[in-house]
PAZAPA-4460 file (N, C-alpha, C; in steps of 0.05 Angstrom, whole numbers, plus 32768, in hexadecimal, padded with zeros to 4 digits):
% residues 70
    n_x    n_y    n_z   ca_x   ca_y   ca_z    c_x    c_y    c_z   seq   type   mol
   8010   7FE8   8000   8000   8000   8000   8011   8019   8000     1      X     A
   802C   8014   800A   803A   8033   800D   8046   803B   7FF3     2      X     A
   8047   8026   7FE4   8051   8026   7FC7   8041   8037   7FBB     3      X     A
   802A   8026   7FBA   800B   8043   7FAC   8014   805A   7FBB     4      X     A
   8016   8063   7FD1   8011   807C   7FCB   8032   808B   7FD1     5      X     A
   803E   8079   7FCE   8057   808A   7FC0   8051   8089   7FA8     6      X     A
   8055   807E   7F98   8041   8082   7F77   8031   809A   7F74     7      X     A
   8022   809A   7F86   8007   80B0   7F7F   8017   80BC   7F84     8      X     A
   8028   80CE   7F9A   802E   80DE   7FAC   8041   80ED   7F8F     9      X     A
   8054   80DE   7F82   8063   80E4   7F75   8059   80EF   7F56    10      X     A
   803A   80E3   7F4D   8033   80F3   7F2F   8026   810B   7F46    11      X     A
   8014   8110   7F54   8007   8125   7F5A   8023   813B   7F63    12      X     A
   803C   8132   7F6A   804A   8144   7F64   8054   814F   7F45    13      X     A
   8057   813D   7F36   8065   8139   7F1A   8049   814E   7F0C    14      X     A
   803B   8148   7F0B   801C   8157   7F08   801D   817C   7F14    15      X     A
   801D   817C   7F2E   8021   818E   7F37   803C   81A4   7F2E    16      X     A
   804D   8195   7F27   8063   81A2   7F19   805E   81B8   7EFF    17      X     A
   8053   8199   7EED   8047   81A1   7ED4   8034   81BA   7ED3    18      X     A
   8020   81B8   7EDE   8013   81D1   7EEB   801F   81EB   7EF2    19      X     A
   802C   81EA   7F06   8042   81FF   7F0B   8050   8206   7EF0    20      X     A
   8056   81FE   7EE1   806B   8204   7ED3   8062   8213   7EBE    21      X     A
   8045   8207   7EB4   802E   8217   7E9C   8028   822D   7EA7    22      X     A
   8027   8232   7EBE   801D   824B   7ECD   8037   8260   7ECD    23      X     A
   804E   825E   7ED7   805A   8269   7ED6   8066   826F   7EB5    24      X     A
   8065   826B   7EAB   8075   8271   7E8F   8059   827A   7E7E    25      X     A
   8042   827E   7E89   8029   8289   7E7D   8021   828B   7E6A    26      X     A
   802D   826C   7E5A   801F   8262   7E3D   8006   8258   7E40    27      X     A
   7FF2   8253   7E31   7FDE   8246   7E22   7FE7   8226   7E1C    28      X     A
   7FDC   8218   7E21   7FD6   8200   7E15   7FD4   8202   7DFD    29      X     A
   7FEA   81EC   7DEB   7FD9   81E9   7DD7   7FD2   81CE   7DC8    30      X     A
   7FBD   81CE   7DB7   7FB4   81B7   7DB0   7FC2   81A3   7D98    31      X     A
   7FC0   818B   7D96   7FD3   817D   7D80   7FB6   817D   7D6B    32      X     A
   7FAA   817D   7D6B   7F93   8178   7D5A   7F81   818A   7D3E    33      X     A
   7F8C   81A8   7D45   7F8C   81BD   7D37   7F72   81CC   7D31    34      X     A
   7F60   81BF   7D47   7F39   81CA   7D3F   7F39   81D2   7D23    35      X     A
   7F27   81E9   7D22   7F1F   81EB   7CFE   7F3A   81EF   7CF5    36      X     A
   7F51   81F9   7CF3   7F65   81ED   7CE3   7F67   81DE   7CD3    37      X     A
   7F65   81CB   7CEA   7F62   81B2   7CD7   7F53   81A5   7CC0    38      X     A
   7F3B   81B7   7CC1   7F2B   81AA   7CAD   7F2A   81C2   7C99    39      X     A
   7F39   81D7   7C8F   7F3B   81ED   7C83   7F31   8205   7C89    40      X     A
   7F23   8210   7CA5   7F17   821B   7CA9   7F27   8231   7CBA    41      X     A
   7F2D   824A   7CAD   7F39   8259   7CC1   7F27   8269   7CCF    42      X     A
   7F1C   8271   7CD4   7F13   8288   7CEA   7EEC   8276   7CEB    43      X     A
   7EE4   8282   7D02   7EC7   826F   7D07   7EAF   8286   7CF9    44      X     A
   7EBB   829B   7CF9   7E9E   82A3   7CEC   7EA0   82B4   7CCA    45      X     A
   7E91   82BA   7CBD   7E8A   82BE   7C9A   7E95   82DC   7C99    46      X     A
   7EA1   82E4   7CAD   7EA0   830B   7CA1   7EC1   830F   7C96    47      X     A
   7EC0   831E   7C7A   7ED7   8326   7C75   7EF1   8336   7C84    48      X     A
   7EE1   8340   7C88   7EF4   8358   7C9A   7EE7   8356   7CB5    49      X     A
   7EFB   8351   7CC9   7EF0   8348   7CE4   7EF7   8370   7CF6    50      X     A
   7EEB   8366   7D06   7EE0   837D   7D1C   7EFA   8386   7D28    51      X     A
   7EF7   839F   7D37   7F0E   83A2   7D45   7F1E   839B   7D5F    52      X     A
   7F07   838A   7D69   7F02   837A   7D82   7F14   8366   7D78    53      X     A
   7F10   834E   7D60   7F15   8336   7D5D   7F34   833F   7D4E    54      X     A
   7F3A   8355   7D41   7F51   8355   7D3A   7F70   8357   7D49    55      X     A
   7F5E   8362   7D63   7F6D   8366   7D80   7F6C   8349   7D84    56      X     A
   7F62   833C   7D8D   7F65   831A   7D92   7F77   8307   7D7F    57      X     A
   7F77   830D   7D65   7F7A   8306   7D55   7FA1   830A   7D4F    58      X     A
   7FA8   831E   7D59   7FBF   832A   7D5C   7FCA   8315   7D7B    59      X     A
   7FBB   831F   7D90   7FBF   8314   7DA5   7FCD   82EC   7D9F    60      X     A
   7FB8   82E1   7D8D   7FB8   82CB   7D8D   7FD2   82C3   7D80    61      X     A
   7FDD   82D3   7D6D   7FF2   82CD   7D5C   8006   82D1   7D68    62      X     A
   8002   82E9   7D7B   801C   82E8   7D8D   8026   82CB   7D9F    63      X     A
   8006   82C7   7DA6   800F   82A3   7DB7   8014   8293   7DA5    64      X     A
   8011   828A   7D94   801B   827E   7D7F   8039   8281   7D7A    65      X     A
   803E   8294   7D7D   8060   829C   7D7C   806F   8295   7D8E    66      X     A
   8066   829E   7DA7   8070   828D   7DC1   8069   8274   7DC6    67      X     A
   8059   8265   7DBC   8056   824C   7DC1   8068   8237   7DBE    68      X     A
   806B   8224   7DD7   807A   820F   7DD8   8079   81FC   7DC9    69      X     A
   808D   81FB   7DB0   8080   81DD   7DA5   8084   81C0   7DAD    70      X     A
***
């Protein structure tokens, strides 16, 4: 039984690390799977010229993209 929970004891730290570590270096997750990417679809909605709201995000997003861990 002390085996289990040295086992446990040791991913909820290994876990807890991982956590710490995304937090501090204040990246984003990112996905292997590529949502609409993937299926040719860049942006989710029909308007040519997007708003000034979404072009702010849109900037934002590319920046994480840049810094992203690969």
């Amino acid at each position: 039984m002390s085996l289990f929970f040295l086992t446990f004891g040791l991913l909820i730290l290994i876990v807890t690390a991982m956590a710490v570590g995304m937090i501090v270096q204040r990246k984003s997750m990112a996905s292997s799977c590529g949502g609409l990417g993937s299926v040719g679809i860049d942006k989710a909605c029909d308007c040519d010229d997007p708003c000034d709201k979404r072009k702010k995000r849109l900037a934002k997003e590319q920046a994480w993209k840049e810094n992203q861990i690969i």
